[in-house]
Each structure stands twice: as structure tokens, then as C-alpha cells.
BAFI-503990 format. One line per field, with one value per residue (C-alpha): residue number from 1; residue in one letter; chain; z, x, y. Coordinates in Angstrom, 1 decimal. Layout:
<marzas>
k: [NUM ...]
r: [A ...]
c: [A ...]
pz: [Z ...]
px: [X ...]
py: [Y ...]
</marzas>
This chain:
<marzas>
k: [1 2 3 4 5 6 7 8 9 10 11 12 13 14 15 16 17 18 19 20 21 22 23 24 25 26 27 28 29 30 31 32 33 34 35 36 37 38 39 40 41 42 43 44 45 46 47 48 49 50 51 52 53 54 55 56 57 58 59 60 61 62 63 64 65 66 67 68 69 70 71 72 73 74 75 76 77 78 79 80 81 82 83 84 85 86 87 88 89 90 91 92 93 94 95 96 97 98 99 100 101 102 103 104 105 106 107 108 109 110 111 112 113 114 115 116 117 118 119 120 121 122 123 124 125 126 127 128 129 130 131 132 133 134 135 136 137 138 139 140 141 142 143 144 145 146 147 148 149 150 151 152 153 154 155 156 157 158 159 160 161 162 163 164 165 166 167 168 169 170 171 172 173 174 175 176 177 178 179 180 181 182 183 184 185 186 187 188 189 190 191 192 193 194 195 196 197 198 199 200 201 202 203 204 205 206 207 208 209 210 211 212 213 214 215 216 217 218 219 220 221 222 223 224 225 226 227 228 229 230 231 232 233 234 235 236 237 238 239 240 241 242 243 244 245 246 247 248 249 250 251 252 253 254 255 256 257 258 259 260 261 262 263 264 265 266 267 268 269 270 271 272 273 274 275 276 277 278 279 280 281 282 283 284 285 286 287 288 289 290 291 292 293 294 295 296 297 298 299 300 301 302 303 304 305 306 307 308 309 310 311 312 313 314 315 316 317 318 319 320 321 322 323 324 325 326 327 328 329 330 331 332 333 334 335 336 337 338 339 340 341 342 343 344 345 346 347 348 349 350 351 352 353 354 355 356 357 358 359 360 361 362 363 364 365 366 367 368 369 370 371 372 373 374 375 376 377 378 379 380 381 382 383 384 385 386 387 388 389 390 391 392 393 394 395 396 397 398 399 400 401 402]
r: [X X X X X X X X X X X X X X X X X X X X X X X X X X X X X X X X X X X X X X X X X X X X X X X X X X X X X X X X X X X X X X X X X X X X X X X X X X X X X X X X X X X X X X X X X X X X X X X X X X X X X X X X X X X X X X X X X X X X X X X X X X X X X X X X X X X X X X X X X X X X X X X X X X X X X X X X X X X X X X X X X X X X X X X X X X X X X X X X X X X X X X X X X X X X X X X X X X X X X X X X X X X X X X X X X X X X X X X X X X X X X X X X X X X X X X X X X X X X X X X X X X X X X X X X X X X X X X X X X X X X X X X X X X X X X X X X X X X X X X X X X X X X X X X X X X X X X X X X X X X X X X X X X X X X X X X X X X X X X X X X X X X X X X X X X X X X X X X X X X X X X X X X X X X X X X X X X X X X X X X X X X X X X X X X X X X X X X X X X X X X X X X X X X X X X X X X X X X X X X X X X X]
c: [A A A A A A A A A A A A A A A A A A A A A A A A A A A A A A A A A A A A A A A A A A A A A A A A A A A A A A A A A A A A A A A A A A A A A A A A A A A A A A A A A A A A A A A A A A A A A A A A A A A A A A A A A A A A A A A A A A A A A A A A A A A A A A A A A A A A A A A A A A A A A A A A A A A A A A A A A A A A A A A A A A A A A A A A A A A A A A A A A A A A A A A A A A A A A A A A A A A A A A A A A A A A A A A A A A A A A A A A A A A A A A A A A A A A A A A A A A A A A A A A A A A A A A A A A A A A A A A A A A A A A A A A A A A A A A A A A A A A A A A A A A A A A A A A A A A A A A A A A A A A A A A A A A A A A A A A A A A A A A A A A A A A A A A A A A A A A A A A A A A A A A A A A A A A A A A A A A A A A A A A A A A A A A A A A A A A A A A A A A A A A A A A A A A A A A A A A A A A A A A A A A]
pz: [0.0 0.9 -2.6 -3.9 -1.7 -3.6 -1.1 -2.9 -0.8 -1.5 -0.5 0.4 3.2 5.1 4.2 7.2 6.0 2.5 4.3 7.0 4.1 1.8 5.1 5.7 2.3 0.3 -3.2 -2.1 -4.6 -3.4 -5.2 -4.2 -4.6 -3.7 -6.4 -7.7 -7.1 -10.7 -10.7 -7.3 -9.3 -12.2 -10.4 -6.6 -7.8 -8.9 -4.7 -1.4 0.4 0.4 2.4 2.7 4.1 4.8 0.6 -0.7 -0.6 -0.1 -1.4 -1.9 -5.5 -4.5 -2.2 -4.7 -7.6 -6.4 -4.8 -4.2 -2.0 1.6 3.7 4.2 6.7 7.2 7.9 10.5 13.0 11.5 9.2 7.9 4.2 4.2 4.0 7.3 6.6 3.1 3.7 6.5 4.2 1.5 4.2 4.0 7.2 8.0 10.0 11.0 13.4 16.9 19.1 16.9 16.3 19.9 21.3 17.8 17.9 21.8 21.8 19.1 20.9 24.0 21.6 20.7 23.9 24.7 21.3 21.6 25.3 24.7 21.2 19.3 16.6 16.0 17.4 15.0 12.0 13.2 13.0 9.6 8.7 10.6 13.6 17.0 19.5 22.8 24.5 27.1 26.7 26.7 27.2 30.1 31.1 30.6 34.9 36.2 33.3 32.4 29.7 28.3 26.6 24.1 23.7 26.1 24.1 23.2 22.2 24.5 27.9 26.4 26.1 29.6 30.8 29.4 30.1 33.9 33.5 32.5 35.8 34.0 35.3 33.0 32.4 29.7 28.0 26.6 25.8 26.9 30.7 30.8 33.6 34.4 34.5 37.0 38.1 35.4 36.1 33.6 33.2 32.7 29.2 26.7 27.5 31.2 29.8 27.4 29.7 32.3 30.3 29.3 25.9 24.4 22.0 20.6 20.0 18.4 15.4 12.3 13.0 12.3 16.1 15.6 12.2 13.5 16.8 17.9 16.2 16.8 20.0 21.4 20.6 22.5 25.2 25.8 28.2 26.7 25.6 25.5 22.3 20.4 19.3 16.5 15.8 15.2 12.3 9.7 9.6 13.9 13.7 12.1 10.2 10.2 13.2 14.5 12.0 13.4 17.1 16.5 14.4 17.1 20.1 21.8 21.0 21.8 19.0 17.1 15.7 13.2 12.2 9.9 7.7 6.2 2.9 2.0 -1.2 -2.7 -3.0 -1.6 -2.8 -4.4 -3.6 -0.1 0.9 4.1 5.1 8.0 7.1 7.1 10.6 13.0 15.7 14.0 13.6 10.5 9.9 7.0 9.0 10.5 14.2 13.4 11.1 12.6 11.6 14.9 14.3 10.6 11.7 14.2 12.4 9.6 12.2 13.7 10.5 8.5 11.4 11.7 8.2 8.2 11.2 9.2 6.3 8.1 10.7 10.3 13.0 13.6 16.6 16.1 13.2 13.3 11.6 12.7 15.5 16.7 17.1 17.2 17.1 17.2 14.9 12.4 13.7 11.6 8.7 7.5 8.3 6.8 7.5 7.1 7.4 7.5 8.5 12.1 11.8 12.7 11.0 9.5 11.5 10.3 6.8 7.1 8.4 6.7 3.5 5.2 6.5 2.9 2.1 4.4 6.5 9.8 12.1 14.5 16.1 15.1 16.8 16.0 17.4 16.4 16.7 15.8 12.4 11.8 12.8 11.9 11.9 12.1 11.1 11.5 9.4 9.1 5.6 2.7 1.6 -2.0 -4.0 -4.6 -0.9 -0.8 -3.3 -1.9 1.3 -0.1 -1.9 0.7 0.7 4.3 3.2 2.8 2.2 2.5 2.2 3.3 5.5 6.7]
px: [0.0 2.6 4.0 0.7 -0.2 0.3 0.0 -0.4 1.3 -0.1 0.8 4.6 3.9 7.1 9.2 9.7 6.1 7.3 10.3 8.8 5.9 8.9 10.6 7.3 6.9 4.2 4.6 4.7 4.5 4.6 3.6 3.7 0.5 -3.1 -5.2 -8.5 -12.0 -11.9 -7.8 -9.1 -11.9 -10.2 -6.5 -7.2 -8.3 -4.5 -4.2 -5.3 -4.5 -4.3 -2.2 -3.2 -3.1 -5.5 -5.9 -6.9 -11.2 -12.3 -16.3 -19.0 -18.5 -14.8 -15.8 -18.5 -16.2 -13.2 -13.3 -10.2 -9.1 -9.2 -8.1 -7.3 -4.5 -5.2 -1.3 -3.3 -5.4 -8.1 -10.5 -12.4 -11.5 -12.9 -16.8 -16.4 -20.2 -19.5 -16.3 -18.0 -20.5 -18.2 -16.1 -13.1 -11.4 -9.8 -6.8 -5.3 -2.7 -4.6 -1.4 1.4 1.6 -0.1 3.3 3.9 0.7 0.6 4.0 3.0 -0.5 1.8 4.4 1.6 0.2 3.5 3.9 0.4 0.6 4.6 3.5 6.7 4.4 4.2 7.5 9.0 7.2 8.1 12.1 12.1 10.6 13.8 11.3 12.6 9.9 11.1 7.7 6.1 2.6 0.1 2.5 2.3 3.8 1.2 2.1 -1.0 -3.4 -6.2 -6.1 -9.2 -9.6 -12.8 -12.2 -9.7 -8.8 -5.5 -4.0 -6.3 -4.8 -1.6 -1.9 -3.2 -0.2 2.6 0.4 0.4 4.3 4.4 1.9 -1.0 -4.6 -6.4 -9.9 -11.4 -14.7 -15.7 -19.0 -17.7 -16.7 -13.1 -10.7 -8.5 -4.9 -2.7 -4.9 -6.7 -10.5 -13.8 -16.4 -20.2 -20.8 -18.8 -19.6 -18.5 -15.0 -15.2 -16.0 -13.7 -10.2 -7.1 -6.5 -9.3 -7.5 -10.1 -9.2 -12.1 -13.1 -14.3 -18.2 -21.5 -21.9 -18.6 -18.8 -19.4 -19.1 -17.3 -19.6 -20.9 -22.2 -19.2 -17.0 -19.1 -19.2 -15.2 -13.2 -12.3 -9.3 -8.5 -7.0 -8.4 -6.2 -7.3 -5.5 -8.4 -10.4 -11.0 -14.5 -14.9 -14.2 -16.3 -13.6 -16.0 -17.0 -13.5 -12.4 -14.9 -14.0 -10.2 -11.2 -13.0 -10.5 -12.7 -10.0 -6.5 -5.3 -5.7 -3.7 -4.9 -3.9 -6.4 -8.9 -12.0 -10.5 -6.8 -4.6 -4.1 -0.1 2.6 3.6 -0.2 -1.6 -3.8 -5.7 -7.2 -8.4 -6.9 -3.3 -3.5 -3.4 0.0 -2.0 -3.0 -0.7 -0.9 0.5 -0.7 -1.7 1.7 0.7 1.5 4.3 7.8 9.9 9.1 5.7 6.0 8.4 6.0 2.9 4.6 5.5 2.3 -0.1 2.6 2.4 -1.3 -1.9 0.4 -1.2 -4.1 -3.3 -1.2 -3.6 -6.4 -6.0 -8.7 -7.5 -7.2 -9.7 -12.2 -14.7 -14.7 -15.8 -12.0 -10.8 -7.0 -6.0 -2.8 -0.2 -1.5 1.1 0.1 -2.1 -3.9 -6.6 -9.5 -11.4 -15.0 -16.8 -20.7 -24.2 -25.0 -27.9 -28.9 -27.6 -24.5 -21.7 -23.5 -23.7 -20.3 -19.5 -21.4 -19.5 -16.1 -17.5 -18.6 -14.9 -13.3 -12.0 -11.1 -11.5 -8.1 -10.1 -12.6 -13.0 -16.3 -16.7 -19.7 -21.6 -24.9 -24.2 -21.3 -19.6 -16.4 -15.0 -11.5 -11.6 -8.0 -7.9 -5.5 -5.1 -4.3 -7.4 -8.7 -10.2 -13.2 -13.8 -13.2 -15.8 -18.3 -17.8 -18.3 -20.9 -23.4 -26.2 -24.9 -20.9 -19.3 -15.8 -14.2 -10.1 -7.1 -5.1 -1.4]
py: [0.0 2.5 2.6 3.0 6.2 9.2 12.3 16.2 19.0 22.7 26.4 25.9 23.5 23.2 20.8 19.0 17.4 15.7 15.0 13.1 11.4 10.3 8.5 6.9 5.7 7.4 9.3 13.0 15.9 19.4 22.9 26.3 27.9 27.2 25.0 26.7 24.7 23.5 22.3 20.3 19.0 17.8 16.3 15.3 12.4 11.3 11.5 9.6 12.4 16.2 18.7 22.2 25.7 28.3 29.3 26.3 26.2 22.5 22.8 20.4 20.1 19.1 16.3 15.0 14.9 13.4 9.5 9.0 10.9 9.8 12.2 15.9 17.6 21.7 22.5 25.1 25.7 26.5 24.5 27.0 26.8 23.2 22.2 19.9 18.6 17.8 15.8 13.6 12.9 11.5 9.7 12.2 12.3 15.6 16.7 20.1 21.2 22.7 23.6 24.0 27.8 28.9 30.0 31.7 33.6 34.4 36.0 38.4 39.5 39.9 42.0 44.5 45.2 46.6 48.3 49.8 50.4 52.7 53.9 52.3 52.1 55.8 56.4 53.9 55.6 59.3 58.4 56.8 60.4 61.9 63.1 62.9 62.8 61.8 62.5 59.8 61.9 58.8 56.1 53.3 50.8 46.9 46.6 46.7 46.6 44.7 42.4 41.3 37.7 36.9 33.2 31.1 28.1 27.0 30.7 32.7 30.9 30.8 34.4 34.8 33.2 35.4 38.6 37.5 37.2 40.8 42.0 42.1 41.6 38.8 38.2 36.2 35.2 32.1 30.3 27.0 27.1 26.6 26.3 29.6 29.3 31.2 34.2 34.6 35.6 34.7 36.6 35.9 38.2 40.0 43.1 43.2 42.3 45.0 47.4 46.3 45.5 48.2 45.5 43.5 40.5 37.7 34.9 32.7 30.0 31.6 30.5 32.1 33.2 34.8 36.7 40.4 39.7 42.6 45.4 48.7 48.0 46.1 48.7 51.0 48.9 48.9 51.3 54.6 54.6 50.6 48.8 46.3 43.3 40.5 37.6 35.3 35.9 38.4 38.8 39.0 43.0 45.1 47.6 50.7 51.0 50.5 53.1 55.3 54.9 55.4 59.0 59.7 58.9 56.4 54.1 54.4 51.9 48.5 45.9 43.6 40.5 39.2 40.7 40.1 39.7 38.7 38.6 35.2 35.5 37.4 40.6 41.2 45.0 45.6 48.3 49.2 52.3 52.0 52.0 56.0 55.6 55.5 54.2 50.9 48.1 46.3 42.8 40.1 37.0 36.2 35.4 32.1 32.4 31.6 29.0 26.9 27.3 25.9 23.1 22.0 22.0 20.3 17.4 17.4 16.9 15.1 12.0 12.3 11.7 9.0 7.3 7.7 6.1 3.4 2.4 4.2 6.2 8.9 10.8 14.5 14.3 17.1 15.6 11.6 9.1 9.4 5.6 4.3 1.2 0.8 -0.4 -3.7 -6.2 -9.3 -9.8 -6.8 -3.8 -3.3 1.0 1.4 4.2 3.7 5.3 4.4 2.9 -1.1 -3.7 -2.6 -5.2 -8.1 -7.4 -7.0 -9.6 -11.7 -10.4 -11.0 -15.2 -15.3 -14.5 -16.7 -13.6 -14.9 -11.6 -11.0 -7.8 -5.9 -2.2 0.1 3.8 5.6 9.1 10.2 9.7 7.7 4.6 4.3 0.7 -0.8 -5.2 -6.6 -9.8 -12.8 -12.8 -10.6 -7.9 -8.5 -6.1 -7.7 -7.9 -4.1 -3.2 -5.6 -3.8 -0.7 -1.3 -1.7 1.0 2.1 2.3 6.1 4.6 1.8 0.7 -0.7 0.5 -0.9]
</marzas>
């Protein structure tokens, strides 16, 4: 199987990943930029498995074109830029990287609290214009401060943690009751951080709850003269009405991360309204680029995909009954995914009895939808034993793996 597994790289993936796919034993071909809906349509199907960043769009008519491919790994955090629903219904399992870049991202948040906190923003800009401004009019020192957290996941407490380190107060919102780490404090709503924090950074999933989130209203809400911060998602912030509060001096600054839309490529022209102003930082979507960051997530998705199509391995998936089972010692594996409904095991294994499959282990996890099945056999898989699998009305997919 492994010289048989053809695996597609995209968007400059580091290349710790095709390094680590070659040593493992799968075809690996890499390119540079993203691939356009119709170029996915017309080649993944050359591929088992797809690697991706955050420009490639994975659509519906992607997963109902292509069969072949069995998996997906978002060289990321976030899995926005893939229809989730649509590949769990075509039994595509996908992968992305959840903790890799957090320390990447959380330093730079903690960076522009400071920046926006002493002004080296404006005071940067002012010298390359040969201005010397030695002036500490409006500039503190983050001692003391509140910082204020929408959204205390994985980046969000590891930002909590180095603000603490530099005497800041933390307090955080998040639907989902999380644990607070050092002396970090949560709040019951969003607007009684915003009215109580110094810096506001979010720090959220690109969802439908989320999209405007911070608005009009919010922005009103927060202490005059704070700074917003958004490393999260574009579309989170409205622009205008930010705009509007930094004209107006309800803000004291901003630093933006993300935006609601980005260039495909490097180099390509962007404009934003708000690059007129020296009290906004500007950056395009690097929170998470450093080379540790890129080395890491490489590692990480690289050897999840690999346990995937090795073992068939779902832990980590984001869109799977997660089930692992382990290295297949002797004989071989067979992976099925299926509707959960009644029934389904002893079809199968009435095909594999039929077969003359004598069944080493057989492991089955399921949700509301799914099941997802793992059958080690003693004996070599056929193909026709495949396809009859997967030819039953309640199969999505159904392989090898090993």
C-alpha cells in the first residue's frame, strides 16, 4: 500500500512534512500555490491524500467529484477553508494542526500590547521620517493593566499566561466554561470584559456566532481609551466601526492581524483604510508564522496523516468518530466508514464469512451519524472484498489500510 499512496502537498507546506511522508513511504508531490475549485476537481483524484493551508477552498462540489481521496491535513489551526459537513458525508477524514503555532501567535499578541501600550508604533514611523519625538505623553507601562480575553482556548490561555508574566490583570470570556490558568479571572458576558479591560485580543473560530461579533455596539461597550487586538479571524471585527472609534478617540489603537478579505499570494496589492493611521498596527496574518511554528505544524499533521493512512488512526480528526488502534502487527486492516444505523456489522460480516476472512479484532466507534470501523484480518485484503464492502447502501468509504 505505501508505494501506492500518492499524497499532494499545497501552498509551500514546510518541508519537514514531505520529508517526514517520503521517510514513511508514500509518493509526495509538493507545489507552491493554492489550487483553484476546478484544478481540485479535475487532479485530486491522482491523490489519497491532500495537504493544505489556509488558501486552498475544499467545497461540496470538491468532495462529490473526487473519490479518491481519503483524507485531508489543514497545515493550520483552523479548518475554515474546508466544507467539514461535506467531507463527512463522503467519508473524507480531515486533519489540521490545533497547538502547533499557539506560542507563535501568543508571543505576538503579548508584543503588541506593549507596542500599543509605549507607542513604538508611532514612534517607529516618526524616526524613519527623521522626527525625534522623545515625548512619554500617553505612554504606560502593561504593569498593572487589564487584559481582556474573548475566547480562552489554546492561544487565548496561552496568552493569559505570558500577560500575567508581564503584571498584567487577566480576564477572559468564553462560551464553553473553561478552567482559568494562573490568576486569570472569567467573566459571565462579553460586555463586562469589554467594559472592564485596558487590551481586548479575541481569540475565536471563524463561526456564524462569531462573524461580527465585535460590532458597533461592542465597541461602544469597551473602556475609553483601550486597544483592540485580533489575531483570530477576519470577519470577527467590524472595520468601520473601528475606524470610526479610533477618528474619534474612543480608542486608543488596534492591531490587526487578519482581515476580512486577504490577497491570494505574496507581494499582491492591499488596501485598508486603515493603514493612514500610525495608531494601528498592520500585519498580513503572520501570528503564526515563525519557523518553529511551521516546523511544528509540519511534524504534527505530516504524522497524523500518516497514522491515518497506516492504521487508520482517527485521533485528532475534526470531523470523525475518533478511534485508534494501534499499529496492524500481523495480517492486514480493513477501514470502514458507514451510517450508524442497525444492521450494519452483520452485513459485514457476513461479506467477510462469505470471504473466508477470519476476524483477528474488530473495533467500531460511532456518533450520531457515523460509525467508523476498524476489522484486522488474518489474511491478505482483496479487492473484490473491498468493493463488496463498499458497496453496501450504508458504506461512505471503504479501504485498506497498513
Amino acid at each position: 500500500m505505501a508505494a501506492t499512496t500518492r499524497i499532494l502537498l499545497l501552498e509551500n507546506i514546510h518541508p519537514i512534512a514531505r520529508d517526514l511522508l517520503l521517510k514513511e513511504g508514500f509518493e509526495v508531490e509538493s507545489a507552491k500555490n493554492a489550487w483553484t475549485e476546478q484544478e481540485l476537481i479535475s487532479r485530486l483524484d491522482e491523490f489519497d491524500v491532500l495537504g493544505i493551508r489556509s488558501k486552498t477552498y475544499l467545497t461540496e462540489a470538491v468532495f462529490r467529484a473526487v473519490k479518491r481521496t481519503a483524507a485531508v491535513g489543514c497545515f493550520c489551526v483552523g479548518t475554515n477553508q474546508v466544507d467539514l459537513s461535506s467531507a463527512r458525508r463522503h467519508g473524507v477524514a480531515i486533519f489540521n494542526a490545533p497547538f502547533s503555532n499557539t506560542r507563535s501567535v501568543a508571543e505576538m499578541v503579548v508584543a503588541e500590547v506593549v507596542i500599543l501600550s509605549r507607542k513604538l508604533g508611532t514612534r517607529n514611523i516618526e524616526m524613519h521620517h527623521g522626527i525625534w519625538n522623545k515625548s512619554s505623553d500617553g505612554c504606560f507601562e502593561v504593569r498593572g493593566k487589564t487584559l481582556g480575553i474573548v475566547g480562552y482556548g489554546n492561544i487565548g490561555s496561552q496568552v493569559s499566561m505570558l500577560a500575567e508574566g508581564f503584571g498584567m490583570r487577566v480576564v477572559f470570556y468564553d462560551i464553553i466554561s473553561k478552567l482559568p490558568l494562573g490568576n486569570a479571572k472569567p467573566l459571565s458576558s462579553l460586555e463586562e470584559l469589554l467594559s472592564q479591560s485596558d487590551f481586548v485580543t479575541i481569540h475565536v473560530p471563524a463561526t456564524k456566532s462569531t462573524r461580527g461579533m465585535i460590532g458597533p455596539d461592542e465597541i461602544a461597550a469597551m473602556r475609553p481609551k483601550s486597544a483592540l487586538i485580533n489575531a483570530s479571524r477576519g470577519d470577527v471585527v467590524d472595520l468601520g466601526a473601528l475606524e470610526h472609534a479610533l477618528r474619534e478617540k474612543k480608542l486608543s489603537g488596534a492591531a490587526l492581524d487578519v482581515f476580512p478579505e486577504e490577497p491570494e499570494a505574496n507581494k499582491a496589492d492591499f488596501v485598508t483604510t486603515l493603514a493612514k493611521m500610525d495608531n494601528v498596527i498592520l500585519s498580513p496574518h503572520i501570528g503564526g508564522a515563525t519557523e518553529e511554528a511551521q516546523v511544528n505544524i509540519g511534524r504534527e499533521v505530516a504524522s497524523t496523516l500518516s497514522r491515518f493512512m497506516h492504521t487508520g488512526s482517527t485521533l485528532r480528526s475534526v470531523n470523525m468518530p475518533e478511534l485508534d488502534q494501534g499499529q496492524v502487527h500481523t495480517g492486514s486492516r480493513l477501514v470502514n466508514i458507514h451510517k450508524n444505523v442497525p444492521g450494519v456489522l452483520k452485513d459485514i460480516n457476513r461479506i467477510l464469512s462469505e470471504y473466508g476472512a477470519n476476524i483477528q479484532s474488530q473495533s467500531l466507534k460511532t456518533d450520531s451519524e457515523l460509525g467508523f470501523l476498524v476489522v484486522d484480518l488474518d489474511q491478505p485484503i482483496t479487492d473484490d472484498l473491498v468493493r463488496s464492502i463498499d458497496g453496501l447502501k450504508t458504506s461512505v468509504r471503504t479501504r485498506r489500510a497498513g
